[in-house]
DSSP file (Angstrom, degrees, kcal/mol; ACC not computed):
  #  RESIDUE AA STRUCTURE BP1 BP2  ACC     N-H-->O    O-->H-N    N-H-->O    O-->H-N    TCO  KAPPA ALPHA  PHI   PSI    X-CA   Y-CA   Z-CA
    1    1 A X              0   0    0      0, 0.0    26,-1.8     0, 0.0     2,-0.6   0.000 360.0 360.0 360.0 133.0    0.0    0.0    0.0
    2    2 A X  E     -a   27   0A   0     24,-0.2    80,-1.4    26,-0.1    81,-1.3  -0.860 360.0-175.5-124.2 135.6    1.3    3.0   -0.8
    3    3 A X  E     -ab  28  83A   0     24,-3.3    26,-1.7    -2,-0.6     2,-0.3  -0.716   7.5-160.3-120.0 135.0    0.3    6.2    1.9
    4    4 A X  E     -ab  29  84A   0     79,-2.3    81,-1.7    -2,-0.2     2,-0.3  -0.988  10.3-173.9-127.1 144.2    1.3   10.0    1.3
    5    5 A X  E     -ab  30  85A   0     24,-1.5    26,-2.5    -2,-0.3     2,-0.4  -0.847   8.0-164.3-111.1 129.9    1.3   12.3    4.2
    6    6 A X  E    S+ab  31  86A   0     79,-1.2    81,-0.8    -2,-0.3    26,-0.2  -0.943  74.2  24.2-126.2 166.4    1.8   15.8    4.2
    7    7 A X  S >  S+     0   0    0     24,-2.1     3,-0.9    -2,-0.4     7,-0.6   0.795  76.1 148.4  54.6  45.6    2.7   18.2    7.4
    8    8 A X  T 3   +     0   0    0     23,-0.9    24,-0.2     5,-0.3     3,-0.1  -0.099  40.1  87.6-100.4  39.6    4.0   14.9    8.8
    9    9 A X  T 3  S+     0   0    0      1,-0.2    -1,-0.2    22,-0.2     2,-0.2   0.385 100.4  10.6-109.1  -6.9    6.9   16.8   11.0
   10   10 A X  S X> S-     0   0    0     -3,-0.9     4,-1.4    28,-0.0     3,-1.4  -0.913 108.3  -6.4-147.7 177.4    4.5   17.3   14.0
   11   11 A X  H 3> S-     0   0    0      1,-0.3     4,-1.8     2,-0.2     5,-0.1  -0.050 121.1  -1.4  50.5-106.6    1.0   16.4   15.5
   12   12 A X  H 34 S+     0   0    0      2,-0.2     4,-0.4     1,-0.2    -1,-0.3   0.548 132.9  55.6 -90.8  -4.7   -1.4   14.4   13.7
   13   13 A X  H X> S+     0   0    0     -3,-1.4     4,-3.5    -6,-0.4     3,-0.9   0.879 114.9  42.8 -94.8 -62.1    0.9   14.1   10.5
   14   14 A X  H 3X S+     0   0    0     -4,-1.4     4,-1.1    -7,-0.6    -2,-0.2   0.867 115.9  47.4 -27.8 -61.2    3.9   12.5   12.9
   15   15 A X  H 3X S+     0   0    0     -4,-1.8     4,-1.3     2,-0.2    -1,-0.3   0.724 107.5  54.8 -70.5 -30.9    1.8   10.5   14.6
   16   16 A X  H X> S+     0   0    0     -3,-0.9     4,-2.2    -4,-0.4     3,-1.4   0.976 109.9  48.6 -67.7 -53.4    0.0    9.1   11.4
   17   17 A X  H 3X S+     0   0    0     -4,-3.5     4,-2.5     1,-0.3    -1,-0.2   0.806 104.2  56.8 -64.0 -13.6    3.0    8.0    9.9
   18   18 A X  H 3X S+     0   0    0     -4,-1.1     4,-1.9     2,-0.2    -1,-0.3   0.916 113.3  45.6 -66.6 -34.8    4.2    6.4   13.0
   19   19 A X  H X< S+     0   0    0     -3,-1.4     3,-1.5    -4,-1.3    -2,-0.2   0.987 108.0  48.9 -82.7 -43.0    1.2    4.5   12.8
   20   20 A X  H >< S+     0   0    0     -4,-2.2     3,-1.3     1,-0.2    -1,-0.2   0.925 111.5  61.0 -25.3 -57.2    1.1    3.6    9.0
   21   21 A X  H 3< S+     0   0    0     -4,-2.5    31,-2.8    -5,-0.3    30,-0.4   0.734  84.6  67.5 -38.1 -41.4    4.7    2.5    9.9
   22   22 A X  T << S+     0   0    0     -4,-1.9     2,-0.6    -3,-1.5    -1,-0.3   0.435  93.3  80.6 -88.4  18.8    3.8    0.0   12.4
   23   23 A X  S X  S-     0   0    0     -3,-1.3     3,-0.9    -4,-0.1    -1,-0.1  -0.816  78.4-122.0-107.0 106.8    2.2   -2.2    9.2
   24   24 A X  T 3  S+     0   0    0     -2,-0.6    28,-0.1     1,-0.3     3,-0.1   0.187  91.5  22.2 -50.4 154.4    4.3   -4.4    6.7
   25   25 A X  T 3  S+     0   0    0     26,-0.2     2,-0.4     1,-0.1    -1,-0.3   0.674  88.6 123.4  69.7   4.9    4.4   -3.9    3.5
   26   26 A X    <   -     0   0    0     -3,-0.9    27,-1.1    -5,-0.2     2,-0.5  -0.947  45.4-149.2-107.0 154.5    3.2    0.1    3.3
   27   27 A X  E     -ac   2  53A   0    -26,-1.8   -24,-3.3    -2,-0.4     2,-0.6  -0.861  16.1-161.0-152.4 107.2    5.3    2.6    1.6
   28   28 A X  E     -ac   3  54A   0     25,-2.5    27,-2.6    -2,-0.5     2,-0.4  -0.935  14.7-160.2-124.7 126.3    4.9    5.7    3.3
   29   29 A X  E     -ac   4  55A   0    -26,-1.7   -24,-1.5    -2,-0.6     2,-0.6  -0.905  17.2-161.3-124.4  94.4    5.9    9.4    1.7
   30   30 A X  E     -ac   5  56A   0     25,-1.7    27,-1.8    -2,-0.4     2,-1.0  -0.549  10.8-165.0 -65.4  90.9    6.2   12.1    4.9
   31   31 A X  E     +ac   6  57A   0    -26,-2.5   -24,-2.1    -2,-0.6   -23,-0.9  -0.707  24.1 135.6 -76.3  99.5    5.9   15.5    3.5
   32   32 A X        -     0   0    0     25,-1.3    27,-0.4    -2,-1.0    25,-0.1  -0.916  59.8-128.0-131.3 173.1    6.9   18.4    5.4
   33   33 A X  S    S+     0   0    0     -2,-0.3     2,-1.0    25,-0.2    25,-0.1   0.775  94.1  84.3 -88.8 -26.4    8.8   21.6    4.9
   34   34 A X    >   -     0   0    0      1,-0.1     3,-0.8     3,-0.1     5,-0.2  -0.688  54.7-176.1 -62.2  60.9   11.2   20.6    8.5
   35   35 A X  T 3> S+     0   0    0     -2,-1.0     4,-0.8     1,-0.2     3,-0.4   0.688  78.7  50.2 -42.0 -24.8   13.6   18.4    6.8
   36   36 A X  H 3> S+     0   0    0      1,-0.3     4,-2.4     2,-0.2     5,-0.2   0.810 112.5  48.0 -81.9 -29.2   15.4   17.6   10.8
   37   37 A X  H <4 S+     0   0    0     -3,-0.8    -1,-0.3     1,-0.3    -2,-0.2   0.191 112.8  45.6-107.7  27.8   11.9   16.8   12.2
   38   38 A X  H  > S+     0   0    0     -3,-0.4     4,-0.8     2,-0.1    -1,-0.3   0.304 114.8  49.9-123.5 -25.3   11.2   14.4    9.2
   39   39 A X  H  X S+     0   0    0     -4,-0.8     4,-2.2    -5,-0.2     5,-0.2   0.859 112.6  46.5 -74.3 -37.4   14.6   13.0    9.6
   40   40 A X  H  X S+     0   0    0     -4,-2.4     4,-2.6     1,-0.2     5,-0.3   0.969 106.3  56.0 -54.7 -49.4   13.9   12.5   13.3
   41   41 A X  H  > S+     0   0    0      1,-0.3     4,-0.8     2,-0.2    -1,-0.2   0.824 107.3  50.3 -71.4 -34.6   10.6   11.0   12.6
   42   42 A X  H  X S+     0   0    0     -4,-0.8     4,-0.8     2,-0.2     5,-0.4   0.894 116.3  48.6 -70.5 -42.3   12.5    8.0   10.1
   43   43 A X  H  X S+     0   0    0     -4,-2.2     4,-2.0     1,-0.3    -2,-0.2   0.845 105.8  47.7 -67.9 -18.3   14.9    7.4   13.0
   44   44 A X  H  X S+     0   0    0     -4,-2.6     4,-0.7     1,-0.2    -1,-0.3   0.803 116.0  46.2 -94.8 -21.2   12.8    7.2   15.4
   45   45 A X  H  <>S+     0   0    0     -4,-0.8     5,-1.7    -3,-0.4    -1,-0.2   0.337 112.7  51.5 -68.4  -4.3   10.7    4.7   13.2
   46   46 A X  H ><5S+     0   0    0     -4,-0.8     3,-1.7     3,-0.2    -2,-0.2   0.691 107.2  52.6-111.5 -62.1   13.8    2.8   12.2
   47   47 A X  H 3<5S+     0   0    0     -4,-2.0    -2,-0.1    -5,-0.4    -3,-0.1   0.958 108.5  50.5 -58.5 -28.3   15.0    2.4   15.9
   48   48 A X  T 3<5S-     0   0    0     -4,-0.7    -1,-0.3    -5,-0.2    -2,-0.1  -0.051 110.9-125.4-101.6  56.8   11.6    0.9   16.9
   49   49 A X  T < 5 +     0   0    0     -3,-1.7     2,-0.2     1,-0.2    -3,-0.2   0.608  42.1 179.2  29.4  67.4   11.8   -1.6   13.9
   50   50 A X      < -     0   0    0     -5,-1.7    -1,-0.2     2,-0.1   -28,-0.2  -0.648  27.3-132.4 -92.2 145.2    8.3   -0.3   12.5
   51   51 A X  S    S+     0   0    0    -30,-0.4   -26,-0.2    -2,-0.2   -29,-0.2   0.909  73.3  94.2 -41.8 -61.8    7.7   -2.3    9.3
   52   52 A X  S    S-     0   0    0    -31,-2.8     2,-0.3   -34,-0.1   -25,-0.3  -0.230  78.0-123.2 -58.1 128.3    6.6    0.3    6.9
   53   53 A X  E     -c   27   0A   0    -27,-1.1   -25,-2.5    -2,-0.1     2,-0.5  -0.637  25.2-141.9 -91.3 136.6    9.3    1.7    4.8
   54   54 A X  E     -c   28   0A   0     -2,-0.3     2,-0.3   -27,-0.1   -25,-0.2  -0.947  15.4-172.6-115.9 134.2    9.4    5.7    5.3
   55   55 A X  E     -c   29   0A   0    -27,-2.6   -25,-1.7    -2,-0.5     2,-0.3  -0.673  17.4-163.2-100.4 150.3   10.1    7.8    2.0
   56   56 A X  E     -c   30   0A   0     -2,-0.3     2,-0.3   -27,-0.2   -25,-0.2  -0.869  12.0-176.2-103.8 168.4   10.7   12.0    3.2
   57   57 A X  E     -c   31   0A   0    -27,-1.8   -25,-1.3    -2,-0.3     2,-0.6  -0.918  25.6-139.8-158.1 133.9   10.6   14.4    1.1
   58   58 A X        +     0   0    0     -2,-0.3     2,-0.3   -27,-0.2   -25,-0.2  -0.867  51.4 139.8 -93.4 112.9   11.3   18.1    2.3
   59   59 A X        -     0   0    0     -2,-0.6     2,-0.3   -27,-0.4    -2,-0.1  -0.816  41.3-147.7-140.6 170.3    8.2   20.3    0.0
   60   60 A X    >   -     0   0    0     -2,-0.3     3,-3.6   -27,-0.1     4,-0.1  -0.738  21.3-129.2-170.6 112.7    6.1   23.2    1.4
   61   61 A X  G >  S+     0   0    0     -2,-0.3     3,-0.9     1,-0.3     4,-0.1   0.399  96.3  76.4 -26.3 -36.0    2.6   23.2   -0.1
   62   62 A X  G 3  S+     0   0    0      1,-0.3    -1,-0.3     2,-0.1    28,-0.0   0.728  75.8  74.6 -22.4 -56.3    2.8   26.8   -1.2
   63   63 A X  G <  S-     0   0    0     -3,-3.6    -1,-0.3     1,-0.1    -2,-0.2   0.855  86.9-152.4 -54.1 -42.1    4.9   26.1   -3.9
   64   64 A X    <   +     0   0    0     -3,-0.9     2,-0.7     1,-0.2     3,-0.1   0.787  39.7 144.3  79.5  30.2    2.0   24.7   -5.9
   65   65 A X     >  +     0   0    0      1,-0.2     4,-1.2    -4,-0.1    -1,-0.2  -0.884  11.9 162.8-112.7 127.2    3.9   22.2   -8.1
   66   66 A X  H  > S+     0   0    0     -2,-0.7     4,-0.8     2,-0.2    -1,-0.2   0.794  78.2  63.8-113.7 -29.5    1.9   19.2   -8.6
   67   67 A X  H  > S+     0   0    0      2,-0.2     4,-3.1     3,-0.2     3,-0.3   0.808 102.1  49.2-130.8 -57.3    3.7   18.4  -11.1
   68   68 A X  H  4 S+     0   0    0      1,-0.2     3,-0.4     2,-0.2     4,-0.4   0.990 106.0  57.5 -41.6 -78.2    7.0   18.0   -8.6
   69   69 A X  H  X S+     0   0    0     -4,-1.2     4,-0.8     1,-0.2    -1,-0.2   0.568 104.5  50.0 -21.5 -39.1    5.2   16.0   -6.3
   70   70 A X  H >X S+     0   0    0     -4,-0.8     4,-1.4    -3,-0.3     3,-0.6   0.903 102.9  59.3 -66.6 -50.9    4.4   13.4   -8.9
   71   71 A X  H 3X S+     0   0    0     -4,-3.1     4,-0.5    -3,-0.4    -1,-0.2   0.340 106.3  50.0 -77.4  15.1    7.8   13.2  -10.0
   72   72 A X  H 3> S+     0   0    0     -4,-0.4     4,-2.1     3,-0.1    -1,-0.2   0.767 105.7  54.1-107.4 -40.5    8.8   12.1   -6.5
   73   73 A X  H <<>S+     0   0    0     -4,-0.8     5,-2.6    -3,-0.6    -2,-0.2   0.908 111.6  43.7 -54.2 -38.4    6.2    9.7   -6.2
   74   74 A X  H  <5S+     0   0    0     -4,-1.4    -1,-0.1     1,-0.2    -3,-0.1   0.919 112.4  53.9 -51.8 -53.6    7.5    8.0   -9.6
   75   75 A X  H  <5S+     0   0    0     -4,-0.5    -1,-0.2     1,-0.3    -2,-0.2   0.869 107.9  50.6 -70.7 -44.7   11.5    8.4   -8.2
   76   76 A X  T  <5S-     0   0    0     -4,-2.1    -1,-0.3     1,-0.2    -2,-0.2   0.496 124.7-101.0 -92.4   7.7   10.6    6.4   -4.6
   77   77 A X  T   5S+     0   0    0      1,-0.2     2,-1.4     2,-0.1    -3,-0.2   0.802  77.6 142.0  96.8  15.6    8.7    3.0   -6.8
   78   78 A X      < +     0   0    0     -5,-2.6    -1,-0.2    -6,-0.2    -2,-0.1  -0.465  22.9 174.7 -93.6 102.7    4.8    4.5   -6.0
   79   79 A X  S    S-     0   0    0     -2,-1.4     2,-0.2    -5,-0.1    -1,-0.1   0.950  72.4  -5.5 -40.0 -61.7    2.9    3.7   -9.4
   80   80 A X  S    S-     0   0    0     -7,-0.1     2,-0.4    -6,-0.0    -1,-0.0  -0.550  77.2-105.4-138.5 172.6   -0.2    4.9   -7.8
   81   81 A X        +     0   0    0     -2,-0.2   -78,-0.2     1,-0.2     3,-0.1  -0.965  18.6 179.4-127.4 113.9   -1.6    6.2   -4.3
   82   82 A X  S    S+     0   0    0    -80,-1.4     2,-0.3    -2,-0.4    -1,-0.2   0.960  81.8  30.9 -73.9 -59.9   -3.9    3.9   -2.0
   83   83 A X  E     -b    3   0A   0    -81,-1.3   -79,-2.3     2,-0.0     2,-0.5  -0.938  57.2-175.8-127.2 131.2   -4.0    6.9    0.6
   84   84 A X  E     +b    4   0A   0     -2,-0.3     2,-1.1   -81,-0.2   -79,-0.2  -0.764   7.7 179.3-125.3  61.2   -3.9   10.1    0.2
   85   85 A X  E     -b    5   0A   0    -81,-1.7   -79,-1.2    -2,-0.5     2,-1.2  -0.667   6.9-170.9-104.2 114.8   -3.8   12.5    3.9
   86   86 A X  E     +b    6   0A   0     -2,-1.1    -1,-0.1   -81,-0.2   -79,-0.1  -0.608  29.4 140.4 -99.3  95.8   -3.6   15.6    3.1
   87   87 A X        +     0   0    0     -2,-1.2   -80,-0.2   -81,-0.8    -1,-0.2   0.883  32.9 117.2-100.4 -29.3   -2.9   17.5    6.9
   88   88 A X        -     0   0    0     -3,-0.2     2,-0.2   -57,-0.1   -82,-0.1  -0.170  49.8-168.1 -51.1 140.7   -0.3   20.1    5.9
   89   89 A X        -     0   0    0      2,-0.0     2,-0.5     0, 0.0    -1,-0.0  -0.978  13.7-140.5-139.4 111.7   -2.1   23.8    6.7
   90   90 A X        -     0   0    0     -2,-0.2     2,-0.5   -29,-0.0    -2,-0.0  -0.810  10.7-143.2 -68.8 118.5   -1.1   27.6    5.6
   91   91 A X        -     0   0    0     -2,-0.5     2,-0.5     2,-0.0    -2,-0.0  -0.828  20.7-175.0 -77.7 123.8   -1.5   30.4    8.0
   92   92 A X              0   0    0     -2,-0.5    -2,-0.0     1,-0.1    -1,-0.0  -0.950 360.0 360.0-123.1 127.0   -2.6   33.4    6.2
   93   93 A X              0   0    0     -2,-0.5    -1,-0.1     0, 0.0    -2,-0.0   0.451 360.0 360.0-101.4 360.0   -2.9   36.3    8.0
């Protein structure tokens, strides 16, 4: 199964992937713009021998390139997307 996550460098994005993680066989792509706290977030899934292989990828939603995004999916093996949580949020003031 293959799961993408965005604003998966804190809260409910973190936490999802940990839990995605804890399944064999899913293929998990963490987006956030916090490349350290998306590296933390593979190690710390790696130490506790979670199944689920975690792809990052450092983006920030702003940019608006969909076109990017795809080509990332391609580069990490996902032909397609089972799940799709889109949690990443802009504050616009």
């Amino acid at each position: 199964m293959n799961v993408v996550i965005t604003g998966a460098s804190n809260g409910i994005g973190y936490q999802t992937v940990l839990r995605f993680a804890k399944e064999q066989g899913v293929n998990i792509l963490a987006i956030s713009r916090d490349e350290e706290k998306l590296r933390n977030l593979k190690a710390k899934a790696e130490e506790a021998g979670l199944g689920g292989a975690i792809h990052i990828y450092i983006y920030d939603i702003r940019e608006n390139n969909a076109q990017e995004l795809l080509d990332q999916c391609r580069a990490i093996g996902f032909d397609h997307v089972d799940i799709l949580i889109n949690n990443a949020g802009a504050l616009v003031n």
